[in-house]
Each structure stands twice: as structure tokens, then as C-alpha cells.
Backbone as JSON Lines, residues from 0, in Angstrom:
{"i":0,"aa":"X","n":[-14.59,34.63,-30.93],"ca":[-13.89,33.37,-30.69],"c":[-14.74,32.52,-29.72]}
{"i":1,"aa":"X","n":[-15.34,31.25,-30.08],"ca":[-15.96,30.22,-28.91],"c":[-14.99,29.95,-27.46]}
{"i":2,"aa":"X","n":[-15.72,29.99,-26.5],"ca":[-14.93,29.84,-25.58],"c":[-14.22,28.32,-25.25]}
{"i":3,"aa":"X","n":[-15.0,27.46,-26.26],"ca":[-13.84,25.96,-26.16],"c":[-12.49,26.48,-26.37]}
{"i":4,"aa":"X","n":[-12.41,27.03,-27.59],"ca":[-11.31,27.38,-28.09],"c":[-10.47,28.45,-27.55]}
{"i":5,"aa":"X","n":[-11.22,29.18,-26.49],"ca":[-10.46,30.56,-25.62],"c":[-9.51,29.78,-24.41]}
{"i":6,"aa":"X","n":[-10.49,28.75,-24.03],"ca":[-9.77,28.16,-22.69],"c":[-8.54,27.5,-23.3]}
{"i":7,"aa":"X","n":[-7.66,27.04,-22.56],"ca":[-6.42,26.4,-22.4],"c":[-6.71,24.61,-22.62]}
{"i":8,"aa":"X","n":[-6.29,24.05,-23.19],"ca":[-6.26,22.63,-22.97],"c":[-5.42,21.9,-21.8]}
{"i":9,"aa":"X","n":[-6.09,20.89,-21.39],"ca":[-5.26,20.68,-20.01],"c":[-5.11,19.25,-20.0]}
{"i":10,"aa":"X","n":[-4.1,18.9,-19.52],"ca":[-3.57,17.58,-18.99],"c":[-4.09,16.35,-19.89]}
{"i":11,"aa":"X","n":[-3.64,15.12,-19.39],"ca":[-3.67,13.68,-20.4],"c":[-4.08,12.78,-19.49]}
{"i":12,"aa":"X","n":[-5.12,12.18,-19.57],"ca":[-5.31,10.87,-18.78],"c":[-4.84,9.35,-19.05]}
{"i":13,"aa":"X","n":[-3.81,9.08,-18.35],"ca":[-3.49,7.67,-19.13],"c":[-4.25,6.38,-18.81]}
{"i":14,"aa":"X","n":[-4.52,5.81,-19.32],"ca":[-5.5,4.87,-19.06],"c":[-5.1,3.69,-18.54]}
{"i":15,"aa":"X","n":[-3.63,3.41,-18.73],"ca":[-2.83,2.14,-18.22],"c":[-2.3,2.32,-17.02]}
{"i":16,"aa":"X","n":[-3.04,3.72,-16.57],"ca":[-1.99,3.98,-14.38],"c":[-2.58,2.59,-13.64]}
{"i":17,"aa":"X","n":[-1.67,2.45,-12.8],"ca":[-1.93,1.55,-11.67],"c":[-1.71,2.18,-10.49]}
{"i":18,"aa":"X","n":[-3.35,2.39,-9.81],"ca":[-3.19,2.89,-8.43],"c":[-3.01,2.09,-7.48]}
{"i":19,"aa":"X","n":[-1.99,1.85,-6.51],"ca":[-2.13,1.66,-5.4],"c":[-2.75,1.67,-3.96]}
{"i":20,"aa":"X","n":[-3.22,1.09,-3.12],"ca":[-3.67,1.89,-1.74],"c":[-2.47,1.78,-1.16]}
{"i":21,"aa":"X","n":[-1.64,2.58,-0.18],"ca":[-0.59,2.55,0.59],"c":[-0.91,2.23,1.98]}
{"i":22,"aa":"X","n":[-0.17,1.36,2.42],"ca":[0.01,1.14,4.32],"c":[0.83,1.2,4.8]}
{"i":23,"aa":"X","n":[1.02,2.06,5.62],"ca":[2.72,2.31,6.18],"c":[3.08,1.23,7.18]}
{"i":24,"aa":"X","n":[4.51,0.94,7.7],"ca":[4.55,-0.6,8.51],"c":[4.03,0.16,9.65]}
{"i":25,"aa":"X","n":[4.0,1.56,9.79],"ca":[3.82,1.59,11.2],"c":[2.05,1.52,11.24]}
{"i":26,"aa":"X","n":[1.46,1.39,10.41],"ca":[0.05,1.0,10.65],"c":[-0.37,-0.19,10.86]}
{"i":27,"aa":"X","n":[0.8,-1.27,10.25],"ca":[0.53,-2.35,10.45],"c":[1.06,-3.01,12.24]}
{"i":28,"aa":"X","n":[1.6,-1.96,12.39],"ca":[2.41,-2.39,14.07],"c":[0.82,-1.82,15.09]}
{"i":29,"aa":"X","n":[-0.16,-0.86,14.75],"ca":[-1.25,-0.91,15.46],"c":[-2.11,-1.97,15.66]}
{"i":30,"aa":"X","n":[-2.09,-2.99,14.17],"ca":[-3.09,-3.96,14.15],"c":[-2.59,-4.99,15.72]}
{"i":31,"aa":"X","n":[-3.72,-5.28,15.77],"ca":[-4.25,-6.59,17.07],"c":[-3.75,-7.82,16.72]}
{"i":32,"aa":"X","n":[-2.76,-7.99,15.01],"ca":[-2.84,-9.13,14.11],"c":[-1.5,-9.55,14.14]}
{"i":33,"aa":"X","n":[-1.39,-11.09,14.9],"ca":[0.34,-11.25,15.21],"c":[0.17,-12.4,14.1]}
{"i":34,"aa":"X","n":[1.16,-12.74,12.98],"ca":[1.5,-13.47,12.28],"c":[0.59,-13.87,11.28]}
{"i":35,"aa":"X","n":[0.15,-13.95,9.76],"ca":[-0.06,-13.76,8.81],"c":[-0.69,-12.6,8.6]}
{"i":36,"aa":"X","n":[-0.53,-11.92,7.2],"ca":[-1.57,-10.29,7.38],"c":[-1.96,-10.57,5.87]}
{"i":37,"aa":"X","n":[-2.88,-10.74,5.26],"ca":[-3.02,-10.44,3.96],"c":[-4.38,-9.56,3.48]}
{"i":38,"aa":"X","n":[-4.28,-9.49,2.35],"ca":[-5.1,-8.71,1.66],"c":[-6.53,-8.33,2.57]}
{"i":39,"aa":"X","n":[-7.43,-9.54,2.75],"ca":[-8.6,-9.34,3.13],"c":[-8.44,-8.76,4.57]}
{"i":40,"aa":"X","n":[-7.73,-9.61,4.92],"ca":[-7.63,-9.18,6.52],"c":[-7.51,-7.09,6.96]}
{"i":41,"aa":"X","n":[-6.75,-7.01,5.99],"ca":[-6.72,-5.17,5.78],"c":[-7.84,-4.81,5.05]}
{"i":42,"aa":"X","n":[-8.36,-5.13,4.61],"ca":[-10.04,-4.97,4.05],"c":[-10.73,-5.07,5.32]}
{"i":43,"aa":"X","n":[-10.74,-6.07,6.21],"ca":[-11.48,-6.15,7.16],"c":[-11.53,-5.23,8.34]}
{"i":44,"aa":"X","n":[-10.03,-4.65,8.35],"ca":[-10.15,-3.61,9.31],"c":[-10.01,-2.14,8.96]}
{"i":45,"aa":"X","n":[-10.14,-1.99,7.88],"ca":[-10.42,-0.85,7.38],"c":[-9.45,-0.09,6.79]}
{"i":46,"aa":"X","n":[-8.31,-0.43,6.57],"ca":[-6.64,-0.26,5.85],"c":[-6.31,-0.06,4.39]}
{"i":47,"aa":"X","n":[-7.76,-0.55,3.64],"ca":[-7.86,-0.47,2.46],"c":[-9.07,-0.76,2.0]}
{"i":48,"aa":"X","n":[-9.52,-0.2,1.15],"ca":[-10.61,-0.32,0.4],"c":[-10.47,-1.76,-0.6]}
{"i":49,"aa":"X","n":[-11.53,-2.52,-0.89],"ca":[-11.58,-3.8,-1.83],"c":[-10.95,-3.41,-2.85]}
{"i":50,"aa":"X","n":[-10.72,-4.81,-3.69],"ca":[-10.2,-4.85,-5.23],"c":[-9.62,-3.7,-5.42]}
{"i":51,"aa":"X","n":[-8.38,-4.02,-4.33],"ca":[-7.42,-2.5,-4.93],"c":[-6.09,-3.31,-4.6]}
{"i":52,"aa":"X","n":[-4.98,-2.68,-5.5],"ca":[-4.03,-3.48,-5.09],"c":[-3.13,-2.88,-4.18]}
{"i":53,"aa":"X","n":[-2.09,-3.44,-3.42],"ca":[-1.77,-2.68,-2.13],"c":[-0.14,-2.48,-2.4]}
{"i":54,"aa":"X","n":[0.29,-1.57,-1.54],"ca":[1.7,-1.21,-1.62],"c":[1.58,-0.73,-0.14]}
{"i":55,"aa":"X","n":[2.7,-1.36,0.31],"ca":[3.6,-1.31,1.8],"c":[4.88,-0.18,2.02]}
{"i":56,"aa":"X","n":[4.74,0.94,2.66],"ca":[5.84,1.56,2.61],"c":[6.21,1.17,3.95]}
{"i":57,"aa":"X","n":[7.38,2.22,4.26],"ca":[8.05,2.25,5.17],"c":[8.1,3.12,6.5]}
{"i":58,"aa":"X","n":[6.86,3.76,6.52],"ca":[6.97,4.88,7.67],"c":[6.16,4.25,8.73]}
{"i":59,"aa":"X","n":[7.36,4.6,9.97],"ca":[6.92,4.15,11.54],"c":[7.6,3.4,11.53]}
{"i":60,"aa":"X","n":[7.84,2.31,12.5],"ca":[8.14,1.31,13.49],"c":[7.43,-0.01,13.29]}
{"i":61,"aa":"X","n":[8.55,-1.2,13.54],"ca":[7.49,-2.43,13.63],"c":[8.67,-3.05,14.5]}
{"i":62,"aa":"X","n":[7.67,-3.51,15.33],"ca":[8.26,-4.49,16.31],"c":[8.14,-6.04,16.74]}
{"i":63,"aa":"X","n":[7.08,-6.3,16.08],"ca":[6.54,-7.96,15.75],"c":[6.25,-8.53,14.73]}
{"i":64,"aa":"X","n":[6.73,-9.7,15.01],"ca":[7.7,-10.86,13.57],"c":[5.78,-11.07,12.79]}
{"i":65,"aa":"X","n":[5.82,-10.37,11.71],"ca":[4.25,-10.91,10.86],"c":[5.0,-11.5,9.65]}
{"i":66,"aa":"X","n":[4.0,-11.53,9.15],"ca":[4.76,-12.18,7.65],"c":[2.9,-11.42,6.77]}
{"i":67,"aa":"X","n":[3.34,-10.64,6.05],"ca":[2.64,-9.9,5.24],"c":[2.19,-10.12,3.79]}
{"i":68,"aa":"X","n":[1.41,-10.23,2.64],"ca":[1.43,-10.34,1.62],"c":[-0.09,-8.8,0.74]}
{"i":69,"aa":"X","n":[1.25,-8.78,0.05],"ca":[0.99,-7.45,-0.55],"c":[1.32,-7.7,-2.02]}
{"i":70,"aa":"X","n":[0.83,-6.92,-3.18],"ca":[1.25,-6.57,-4.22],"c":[2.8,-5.68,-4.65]}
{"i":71,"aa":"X","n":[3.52,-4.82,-3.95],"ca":[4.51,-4.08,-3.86],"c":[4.95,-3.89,-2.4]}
{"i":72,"aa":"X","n":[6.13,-3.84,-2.71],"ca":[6.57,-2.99,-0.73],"c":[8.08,-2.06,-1.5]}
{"i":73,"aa":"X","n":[8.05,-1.08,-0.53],"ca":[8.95,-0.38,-1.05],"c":[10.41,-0.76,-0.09]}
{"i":74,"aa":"X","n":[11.84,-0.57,-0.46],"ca":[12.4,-0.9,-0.05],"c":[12.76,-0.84,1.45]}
{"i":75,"aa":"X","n":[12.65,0.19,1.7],"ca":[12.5,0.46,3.42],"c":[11.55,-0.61,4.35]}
{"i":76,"aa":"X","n":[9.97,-0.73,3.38],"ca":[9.84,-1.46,4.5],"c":[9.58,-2.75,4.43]}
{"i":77,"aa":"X","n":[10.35,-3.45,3.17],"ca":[11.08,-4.79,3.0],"c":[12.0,-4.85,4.29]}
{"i":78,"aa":"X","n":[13.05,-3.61,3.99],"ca":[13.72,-4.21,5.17],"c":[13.73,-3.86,6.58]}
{"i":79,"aa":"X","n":[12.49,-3.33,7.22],"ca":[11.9,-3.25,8.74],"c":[11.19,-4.58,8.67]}
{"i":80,"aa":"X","n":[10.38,-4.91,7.78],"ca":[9.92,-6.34,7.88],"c":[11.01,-7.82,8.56]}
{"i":81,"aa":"X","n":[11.47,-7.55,7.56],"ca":[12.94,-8.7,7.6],"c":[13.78,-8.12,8.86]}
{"i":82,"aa":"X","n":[13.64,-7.11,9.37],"ca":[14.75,-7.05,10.19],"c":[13.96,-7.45,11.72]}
{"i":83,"aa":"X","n":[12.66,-6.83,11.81],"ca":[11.74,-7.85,12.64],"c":[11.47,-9.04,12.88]}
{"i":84,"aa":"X","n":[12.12,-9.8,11.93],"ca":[11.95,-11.07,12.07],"c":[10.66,-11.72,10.92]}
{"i":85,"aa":"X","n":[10.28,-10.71,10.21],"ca":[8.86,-11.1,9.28],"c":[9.41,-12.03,7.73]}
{"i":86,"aa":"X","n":[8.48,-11.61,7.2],"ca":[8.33,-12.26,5.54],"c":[7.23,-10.95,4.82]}
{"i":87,"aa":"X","n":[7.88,-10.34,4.2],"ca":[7.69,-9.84,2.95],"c":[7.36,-10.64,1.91]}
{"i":88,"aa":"X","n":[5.73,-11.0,1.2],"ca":[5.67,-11.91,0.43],"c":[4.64,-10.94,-0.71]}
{"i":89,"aa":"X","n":[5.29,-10.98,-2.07],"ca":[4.69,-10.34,-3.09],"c":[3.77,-11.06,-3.84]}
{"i":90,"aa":"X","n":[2.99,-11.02,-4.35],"ca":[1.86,-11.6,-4.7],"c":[2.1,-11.67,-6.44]}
């Protein structure tokens, strides 16, 4: 028996995934950056890698009013944003 045919076949690659990079709010409460935050600006400090699209969760703390723009945010930290006083803005 060839051993292509001995081994097991494995898994499916779908070609239509959409990866995300994730930033938690509480990473965004480290930045130095009080009021607008977008894409490049987290490129610039190292939060995400280029031409990637971004998603905002919710883990940690935020304590100052930004106003953010992202591709996704998950519901939690829609509402630590908004309850800070920010803007959650989807792209």
C-alpha cells in the first residue's frame, strides 16, 4: 500500500476566512493616544500588523473618552467604549 494512501486525510482550508488582528480595550487604555485612534495610528505603535483588518474586544479597563475606528468590536467593548464617554466607529 503507498503511504499517500496509508496516512489519514486531514482538514479543509477555506479560502473565504477572514482573519482578524485583535486589540483588547485594555491595550488601548496603555496607549499615550487621547482622542481619535485609527487604523494607522495602531500600525504605528505596534498593535497590529499592516493591511489587516482589526477587531476590538473587550478585555481590561478603559478610562478615557477616545473615539476609535476599527473594522469589528465585539459587544463588550462597544459598550466600555460608550460607557467612557468614547465613539465606537465601524468602518
Amino acid at each position: 500500500m503507498p503511504l499517500a494512501r496509508r496516512l489519514p486525510k486531514i482538514g479543509f482550508t477555506n479560502i473565504f476566512r477572514v482573519e482578524y488582528e485583535v486589540v483588547n480595550v485594555g491595550d488601548l487604555q496603555k496607549l499615550e493616544i487621547a482622542g481619535d485612534i485609527t487604523p494607522e495610528l495602531l500600525v504605528q505603535n505596534g498593535l497590529v500588523r499592516k493591511n489587516r483588518k482589526i477587531k476590538i474586544l473587550g478585555d481590561g479597563q478603559l478610562d478615557k473618552q477616545i473615539t476609535i475606528t476599527a473594522n469589528k468590536f465585539s459587544k463588550s467593548a462597544r459598550e466600555k467604549i460608550e460607557k467612557a464617554g468614547g465613539k465606537a466607529v465601524a468602518l
